[in-house]
C-alpha positions in Angstrom: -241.3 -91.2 61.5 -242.9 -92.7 58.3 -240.2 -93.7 55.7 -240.4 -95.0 52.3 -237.6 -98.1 51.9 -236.8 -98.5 47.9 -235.4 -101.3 46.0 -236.4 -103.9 48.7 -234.8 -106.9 48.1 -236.0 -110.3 50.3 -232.3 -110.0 52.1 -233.2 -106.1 53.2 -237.0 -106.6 54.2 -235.3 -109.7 56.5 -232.5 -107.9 58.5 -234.7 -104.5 58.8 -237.9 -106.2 59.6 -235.4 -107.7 62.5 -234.2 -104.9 64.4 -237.9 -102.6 63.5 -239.3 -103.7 67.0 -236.9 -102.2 68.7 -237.6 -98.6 67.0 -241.6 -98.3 67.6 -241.4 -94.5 66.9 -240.3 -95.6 63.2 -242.6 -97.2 60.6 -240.8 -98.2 57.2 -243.1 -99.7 53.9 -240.9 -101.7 51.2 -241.1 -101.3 47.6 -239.2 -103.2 44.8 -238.5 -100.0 43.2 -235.2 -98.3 43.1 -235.6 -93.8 43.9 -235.1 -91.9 41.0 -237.0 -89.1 39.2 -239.9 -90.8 38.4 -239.9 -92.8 41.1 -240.2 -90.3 43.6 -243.7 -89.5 44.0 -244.3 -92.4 45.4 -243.3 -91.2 48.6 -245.9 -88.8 49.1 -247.3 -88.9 52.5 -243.4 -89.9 54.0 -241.2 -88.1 56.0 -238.2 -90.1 54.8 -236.6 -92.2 51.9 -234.3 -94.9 52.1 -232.1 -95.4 49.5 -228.9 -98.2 48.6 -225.5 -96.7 46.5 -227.4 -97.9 43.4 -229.9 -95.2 44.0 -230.1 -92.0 41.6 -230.5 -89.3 44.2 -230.3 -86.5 41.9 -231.3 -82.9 41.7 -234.6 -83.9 40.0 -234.9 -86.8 42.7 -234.6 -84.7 45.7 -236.6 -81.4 44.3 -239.2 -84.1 43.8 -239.1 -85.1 47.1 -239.0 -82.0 48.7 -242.2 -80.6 47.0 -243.9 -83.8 48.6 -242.2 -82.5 51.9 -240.0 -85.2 52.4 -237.1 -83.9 54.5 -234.8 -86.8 55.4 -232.7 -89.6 52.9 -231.3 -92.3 54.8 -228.6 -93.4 52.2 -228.4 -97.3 53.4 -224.5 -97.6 53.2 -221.3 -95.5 53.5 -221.0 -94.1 49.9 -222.9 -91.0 49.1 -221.9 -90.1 45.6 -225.5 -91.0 44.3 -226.5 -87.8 46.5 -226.8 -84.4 44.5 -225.2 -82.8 47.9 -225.1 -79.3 47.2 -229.2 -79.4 46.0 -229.8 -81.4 49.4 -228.4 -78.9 51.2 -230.1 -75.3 49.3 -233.6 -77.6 49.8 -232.2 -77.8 53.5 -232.8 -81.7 53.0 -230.9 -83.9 55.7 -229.3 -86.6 54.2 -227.3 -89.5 56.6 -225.4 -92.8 55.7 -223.5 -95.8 57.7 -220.1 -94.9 58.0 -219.0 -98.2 58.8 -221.1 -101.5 59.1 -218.6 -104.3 58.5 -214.8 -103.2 57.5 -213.5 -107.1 57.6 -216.9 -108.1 55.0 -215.2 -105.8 52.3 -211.2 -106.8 53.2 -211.8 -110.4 53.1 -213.5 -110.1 49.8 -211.0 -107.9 48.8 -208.4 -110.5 49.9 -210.9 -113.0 48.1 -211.2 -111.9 44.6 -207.1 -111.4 45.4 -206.4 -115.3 45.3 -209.4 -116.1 43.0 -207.8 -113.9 40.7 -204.4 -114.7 41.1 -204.6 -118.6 41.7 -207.1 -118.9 38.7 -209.4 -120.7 41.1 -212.5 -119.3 38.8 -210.8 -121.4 36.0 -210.1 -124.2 37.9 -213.7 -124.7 39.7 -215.3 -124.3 36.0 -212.5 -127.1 34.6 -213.1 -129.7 36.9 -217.3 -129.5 37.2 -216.3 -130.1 33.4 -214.2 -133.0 34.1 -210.6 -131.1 33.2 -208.5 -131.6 35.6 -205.5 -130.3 33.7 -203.3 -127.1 35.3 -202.2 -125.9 32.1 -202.7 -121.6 32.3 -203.5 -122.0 36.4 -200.4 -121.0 38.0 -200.0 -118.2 40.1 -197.8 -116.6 42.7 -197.0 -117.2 46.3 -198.6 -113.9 48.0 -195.8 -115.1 51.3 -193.3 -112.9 51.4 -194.4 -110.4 48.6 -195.3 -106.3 49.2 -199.1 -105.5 49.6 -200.1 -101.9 48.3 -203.4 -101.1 49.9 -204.0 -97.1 49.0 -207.1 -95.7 52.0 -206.0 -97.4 55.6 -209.1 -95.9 57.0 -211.3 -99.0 58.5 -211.6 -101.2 55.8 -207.8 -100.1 54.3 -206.7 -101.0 57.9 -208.3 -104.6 57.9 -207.2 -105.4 55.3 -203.6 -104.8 56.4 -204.1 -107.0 59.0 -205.4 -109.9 56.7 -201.9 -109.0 54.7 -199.6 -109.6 57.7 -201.8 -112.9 57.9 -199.7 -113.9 54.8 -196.5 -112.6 55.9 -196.6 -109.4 53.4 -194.8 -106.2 53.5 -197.4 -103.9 53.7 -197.1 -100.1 52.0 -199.5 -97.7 52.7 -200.8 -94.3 50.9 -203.2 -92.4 52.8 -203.6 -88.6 52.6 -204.0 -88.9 56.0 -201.5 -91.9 57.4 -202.1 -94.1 60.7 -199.7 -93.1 62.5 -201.0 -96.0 65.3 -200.8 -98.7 62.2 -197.2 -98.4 62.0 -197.0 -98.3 65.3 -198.9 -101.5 66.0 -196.7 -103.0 63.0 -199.7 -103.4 60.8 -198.5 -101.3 58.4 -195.1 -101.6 57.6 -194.4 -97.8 56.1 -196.3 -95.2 54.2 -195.4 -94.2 51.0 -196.7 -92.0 47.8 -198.4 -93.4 45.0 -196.3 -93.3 42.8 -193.9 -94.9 45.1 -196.5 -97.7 45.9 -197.3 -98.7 42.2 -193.6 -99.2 41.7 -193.2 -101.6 44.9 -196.5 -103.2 45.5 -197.3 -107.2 44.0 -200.8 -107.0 45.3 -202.6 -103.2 45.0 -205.9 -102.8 46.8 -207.8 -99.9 46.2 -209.6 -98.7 49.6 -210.2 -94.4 48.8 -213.0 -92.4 49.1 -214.0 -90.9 45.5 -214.1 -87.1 45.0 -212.8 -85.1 42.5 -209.1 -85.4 43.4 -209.3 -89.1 43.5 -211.2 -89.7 40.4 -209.8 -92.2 37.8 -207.1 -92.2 40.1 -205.7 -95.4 38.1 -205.7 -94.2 35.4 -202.8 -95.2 31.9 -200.4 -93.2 33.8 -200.4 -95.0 37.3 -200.7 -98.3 35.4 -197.5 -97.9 34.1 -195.7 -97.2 37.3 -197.1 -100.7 38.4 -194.7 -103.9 38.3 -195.9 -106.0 35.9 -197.6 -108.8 36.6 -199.1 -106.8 39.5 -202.5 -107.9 40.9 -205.0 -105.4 41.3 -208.6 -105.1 43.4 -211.1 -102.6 43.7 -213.8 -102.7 46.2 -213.8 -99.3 47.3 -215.6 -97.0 44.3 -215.6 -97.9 40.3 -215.0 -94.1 39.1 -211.3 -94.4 40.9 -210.3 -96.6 38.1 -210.4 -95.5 34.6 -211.4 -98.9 32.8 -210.3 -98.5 29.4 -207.3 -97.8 31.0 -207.4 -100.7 32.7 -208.6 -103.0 30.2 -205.0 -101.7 28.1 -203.2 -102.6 31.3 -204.9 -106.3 31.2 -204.3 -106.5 27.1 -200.5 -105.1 27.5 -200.0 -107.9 30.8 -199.0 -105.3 32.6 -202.1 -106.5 35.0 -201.3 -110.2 35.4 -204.5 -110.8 37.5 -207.6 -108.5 38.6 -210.2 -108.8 40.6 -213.7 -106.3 40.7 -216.2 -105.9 43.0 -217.0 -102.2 41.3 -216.5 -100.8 38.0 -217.9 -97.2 37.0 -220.3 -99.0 34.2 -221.7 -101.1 36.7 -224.8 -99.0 37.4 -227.0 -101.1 34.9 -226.1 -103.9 36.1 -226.1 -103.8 39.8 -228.3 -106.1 41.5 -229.9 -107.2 38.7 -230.8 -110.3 36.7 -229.9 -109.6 33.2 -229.2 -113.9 32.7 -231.2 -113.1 29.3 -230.0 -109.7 28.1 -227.6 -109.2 25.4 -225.0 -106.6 27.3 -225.3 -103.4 25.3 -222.2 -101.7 26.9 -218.8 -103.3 25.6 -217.3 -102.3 28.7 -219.0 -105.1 30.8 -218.6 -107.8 28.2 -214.8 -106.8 27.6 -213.7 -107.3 31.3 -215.9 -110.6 31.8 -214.2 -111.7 28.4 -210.5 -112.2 30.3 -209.7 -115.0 31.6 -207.5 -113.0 34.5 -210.2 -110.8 35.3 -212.2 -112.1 38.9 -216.0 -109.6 39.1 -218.4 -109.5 41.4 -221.6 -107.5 41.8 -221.3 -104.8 44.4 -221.4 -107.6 46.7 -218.2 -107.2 49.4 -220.1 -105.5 52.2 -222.8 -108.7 51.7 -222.3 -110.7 55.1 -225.6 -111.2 57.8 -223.4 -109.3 60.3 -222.9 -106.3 57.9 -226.8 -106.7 56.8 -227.8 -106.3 60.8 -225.5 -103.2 61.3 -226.8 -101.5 58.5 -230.5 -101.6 59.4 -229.3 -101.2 62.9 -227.6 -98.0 62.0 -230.1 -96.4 59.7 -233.7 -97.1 61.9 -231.0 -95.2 64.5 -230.3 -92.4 62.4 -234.1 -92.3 61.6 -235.3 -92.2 65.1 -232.6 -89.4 66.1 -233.7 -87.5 63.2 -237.6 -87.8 64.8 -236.6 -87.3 68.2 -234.2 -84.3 67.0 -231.4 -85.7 69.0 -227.6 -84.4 67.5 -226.5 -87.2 65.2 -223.3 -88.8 64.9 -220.7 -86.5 63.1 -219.7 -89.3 60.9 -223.4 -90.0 59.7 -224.6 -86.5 58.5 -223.4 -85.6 55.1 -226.3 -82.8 55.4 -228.9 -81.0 57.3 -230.1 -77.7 57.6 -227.9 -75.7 59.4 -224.8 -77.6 59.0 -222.2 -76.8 56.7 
């Protein structure tokens, strides 16, 4: 197996170039460039792409590929939305992911941009390399004691629960498909509807899978069930959140602290230096313009551990294609054959 590895950053070529070895049926070439339309011919003479959430993997992209015979994307992450999934499976394409790398890398940075956000420790670290050492505008709340919302308790949903009772929370859940085993275990304390949840919850962590029933799932409605004051996260996918919407919530207070790992403008921006550029979408400026507002780029899953299961995981799902072995259910999102 021959594959094609796109947008190559030093941190990738390092913890695939690791594990490689260990795979000798698999050969994989780096290029800085990211896959999309025009980028795709340069995978002639592959048998596979591999592509991160940044990717554009769309119809063009993958009837590009296919008429260079390329049969197999290995999506390098959990997310598949970049994938046109319905063209990948009429060109009878198989495409594959990592389903789970690192669940504790994206709760702790949930629970991270959390405290940044609502301690103002952003603010204060910028004060004092200034030599202010005042506290006026820096307080915050005690998270001891308060109600955690966190809406997905699939793996990352579910660490992050556990990182709540850490802090002595009450922890609601919303799942469409609830843990039974978390309440149980007294990780989670009850499960609740949304709507219920925005009304409760101090801290509201956003853990779903994006489809079209979850889209801009936050959204002016749901804001205004929220408490106010409520502290908000998203690490999970930027379309769930509807940001104007959320920038009225910030304006009105209604938000009294946010933190962002993902927005759905983010795609220019992603993994890229743009130190110099003038930001042409508002969006972007207007949520790094408040001084409540904690972002980060895309960056939660980013721990060596996560890094090592991730090229684990895909030069796996690479040599199973090769050796035609059944894959893991949880890694297909399409291959010929299977609906």
């Amino acid at each position: 197996m021959k594959f094609l590895f796109y947008e190559t950053k030093s941190y990738d070529r390092d913890s695939f170039t690791k594990v490689l070895p260990d795979y000798p049926d698999v050969q994989c070439d780096f290029i800085r460039a990211n896959l999309d339309p025009m980028t795709a011919g340069l995978a002639k003479g592959y048998d596979g792409v591999c592509a991160f959430v940044n990717a554009d993997v769309s119809a063009l992209t993958l009837e590009a590929l296919a008429g260079l015979n390329v049969k197999l994307v290995l999506m390098r992450c959990a997310g598949f939305d970049a994938v046109n999934v319905p063209m990948a499976k009429k060109l009878g394409m198989t495409v594959v992911r990592v389903p789970a790398y690192s669940p504790q890398a994206i709760a702790e940075h949930a629970m991270g941009l959390a405290l940044c956000a609502n301690r103002h420790i952003h603010k204060g670290y910028i004060r004092v390399r200034e030599n202010n050492f005042s506290l006026e505008g820096l307080v915050g709340e005690n998270f001891y004691h308060k109600t955690a919302g966190i809406i997905g308790t699939g793996r990352i949903g579910a660490a992050l629960a556990h990182i709540c009772k850490g802090f002595s929370m009450h922890v609601l859940g919303a799942d469409l498909y609830p843990n039974q085993k978390l309440v149980d275990e007294g990780i989670v304390d009850e499960y609740v509807d949304y709507d219920e949840l925005y009304q409760r919850a101090d801290f509201i962590s956003l853990h779903a899978f994006l489809n079209k029933d979850s889209y801009h799932l936050i959204n002016d409605n749901s804001i205004a069930e929220m408490k106010d004051g409520v502290v908000f996260v998203n690490t999970a996918r930027g379309a769930l959140v509807d940001t104007n919407a959320l920038i009225r919530g910030i304006r009105s207070g209604k938000l009294g602290a946010v933190g962002l790992d993902v927005y759905e403008e983010e795609n220019a921006n992603v993994y890229k230096d743009r130190e110099s550029d003038i930001l042409r979408h508002s969006v972007t400026a207007r949520l790094c313009s408040f001084p409540n507002v904690v972002m980060t780029s895309h960056q939660a899953f980013f721990t060596k551990e996560a890094l090592e299961q991730i090229a684990k995981c895909t030069i796996e799902n690479a040599e199973h294609y090769t050796k035609h072995e059944d894959y893991i259910p949880k890694s297909v999102v399409t291959a010929p054959g299977v609906d």
